[in-house]
C-alpha positions, 0 to 999 in steps of 0.5 A, spaced: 500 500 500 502 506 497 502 512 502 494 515 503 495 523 504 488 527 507 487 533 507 482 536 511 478 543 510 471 546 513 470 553 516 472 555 522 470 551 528 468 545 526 474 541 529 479 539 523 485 540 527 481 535 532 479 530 527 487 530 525 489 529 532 484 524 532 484 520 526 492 520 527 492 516 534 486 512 532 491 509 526 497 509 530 494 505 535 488 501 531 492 499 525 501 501 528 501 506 522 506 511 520 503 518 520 505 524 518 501 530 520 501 537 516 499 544 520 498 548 514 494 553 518 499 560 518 495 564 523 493 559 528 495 559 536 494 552 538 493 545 535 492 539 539 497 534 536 505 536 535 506 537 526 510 533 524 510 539 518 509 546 521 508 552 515 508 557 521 516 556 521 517 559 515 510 563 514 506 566 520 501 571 519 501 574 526 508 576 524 507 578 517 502 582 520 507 585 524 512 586 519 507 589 514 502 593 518 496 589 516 491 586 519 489 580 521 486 578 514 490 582 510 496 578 513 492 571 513 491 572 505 498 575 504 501 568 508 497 564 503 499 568 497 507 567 500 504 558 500 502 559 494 509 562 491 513 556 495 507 551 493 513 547 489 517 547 495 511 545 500 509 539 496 516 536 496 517 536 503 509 533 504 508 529 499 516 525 499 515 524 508 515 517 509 509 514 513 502 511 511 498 517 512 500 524 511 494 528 515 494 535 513 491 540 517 488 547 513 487 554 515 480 555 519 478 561 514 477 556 509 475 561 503 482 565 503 484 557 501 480 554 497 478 560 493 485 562 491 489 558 487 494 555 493 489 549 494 487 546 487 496 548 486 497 545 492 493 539 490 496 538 484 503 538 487 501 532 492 498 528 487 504 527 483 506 523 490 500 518 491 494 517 487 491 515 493 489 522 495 482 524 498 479 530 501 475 531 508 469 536 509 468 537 515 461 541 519 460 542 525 454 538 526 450 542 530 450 546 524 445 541 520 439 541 524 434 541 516 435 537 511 436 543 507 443 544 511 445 536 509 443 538 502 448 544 503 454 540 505 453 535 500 453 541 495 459 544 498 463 537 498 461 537 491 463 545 490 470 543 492 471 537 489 471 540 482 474 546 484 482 542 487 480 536 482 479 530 488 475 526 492 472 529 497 468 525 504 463 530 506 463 529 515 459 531 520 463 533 527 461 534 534 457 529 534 456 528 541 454 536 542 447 534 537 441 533 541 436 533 536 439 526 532 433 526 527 437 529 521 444 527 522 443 521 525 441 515 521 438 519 515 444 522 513 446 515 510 438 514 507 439 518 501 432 517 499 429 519 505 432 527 505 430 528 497 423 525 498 423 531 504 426 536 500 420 535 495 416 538 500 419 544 503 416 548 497 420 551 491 426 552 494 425 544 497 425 542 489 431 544 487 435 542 492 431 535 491 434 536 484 441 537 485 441 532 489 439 528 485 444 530 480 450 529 486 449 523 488 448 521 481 455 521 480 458 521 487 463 517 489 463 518 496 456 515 498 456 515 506 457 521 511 461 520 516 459 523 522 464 523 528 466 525 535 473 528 534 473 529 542 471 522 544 474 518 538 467 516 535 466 515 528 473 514 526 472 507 523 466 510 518 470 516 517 476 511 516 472 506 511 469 511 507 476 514 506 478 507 504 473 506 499 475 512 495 483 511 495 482 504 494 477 504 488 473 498 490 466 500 492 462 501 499 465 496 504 459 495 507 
């Protein structure tokens, strides 16, 4: 098996940075992987796991703001602009690291990096080490509370898949703060069930029904898995869904 290399995106707080800490122990202590983890985050202060690759060493937003008067998110795009310019640079020291799985941890602002060119040239680059390369899209699940809200996230997954040319897992963190299971419980994984309800809400509900449709159509990522990175639930379901993309061989289930 070659390496499998992950990245993870989502909007800020919805707990990448604990699910690569999280994800990275479960494969060391579940299967003895080697795993390399990526900090590519220039503006962050605190992530709970030790990077094995760490861009603030040579790219800091809080510095930058310093050294050039900006503000905070002047200095976070301008730190994005600086990876972009080394991308060659960065992707040689990720994609050559020797271990299993390199888990790579992306800015909480996660527009300022998808929506420049950093994220899809970055892509490219660490494709030419490993085609068994994925994407993680990571909400907070106390944010899907309709399925209007689940029909968003399979939109957003597939918006970023076109937009780096990868696979991507849409997952739903936090699992253990949701009180309400009735839509990111087991219906999450009921396609039907959520389109047949979209159909229902009205105009609005019928287009969402349609291109939801369309997506999972084409969708290689047919499960949502729904995690816990505080309490280690739900890395096995995150960690066959993975596995399902990288190996091409289908739903495991």
């Amino acid at each position: 098996m070659g390496k499998t290399i992950v990245m993870f995106l989502g909007p800020a707080g919805s707990g990448k940075s604990s699910l690569v800490h999280a994800y990275s122990k479960w494969l060391s202590e579940e299967f003895g992987l080697r795993v390399y983890r990526v900090n590519l985050d220039t503006a962050t202060e605190y992530i709970p796991y030790h990077p094995d690759f760490d861009i603030r060493v040579y790219i800091d937003a809080h510095r930058i703001a310093k050294e050039l008067g900006l503000g905070p998110n002047g200095a976070l795009v301008r730190s994005m602009e600086m990876l972009s310019e080394s991308i060659e640079l960065v992707s040689r020291a990720i994609g050559s690291a020797d271990a299993d799985f390199i888990l790579i941890d992306t800015p909480g602002q996660m527009e300022v990096f998808i929506f420049r060119d950093v994220a899809y040239r970055l892509s490219q680059g660490l494709g030419r080490y490993s085609r068994e390369f994925v994407a993680v899209f990571v909400i907070d699940g106390e944010v899907v509370k309709r399925y209007e809200d689940y029909a968003f996230v399979a939109i957003m997954s597939v918006a970023i898949q076109a937009r780096l040319g990868v696979d991507v897992v849409p997952v739903i963190n936090k699992i253990d703060l949701v009180k309400d299971l009735s839509i990111v419980g087991d219906v999450v994984s009921d396609v039907e069930e959520v389109v047949e309800r979209l159909r229902g809400g009205g105009t609005y509900g019928e287009m969402l029904a349609k291109i939801m449709d369309a997506i999972w159509l084409y969708a290689k990522a047919t499960r949502v898995p729904r995690v816990s990175a505080k309490n280690m639930l739900g890395l096995e379901e995150l960690h066959r869904a993975i596995h399902e993309l990288t190996c091409s061989c289908g739903d495991l289930t």
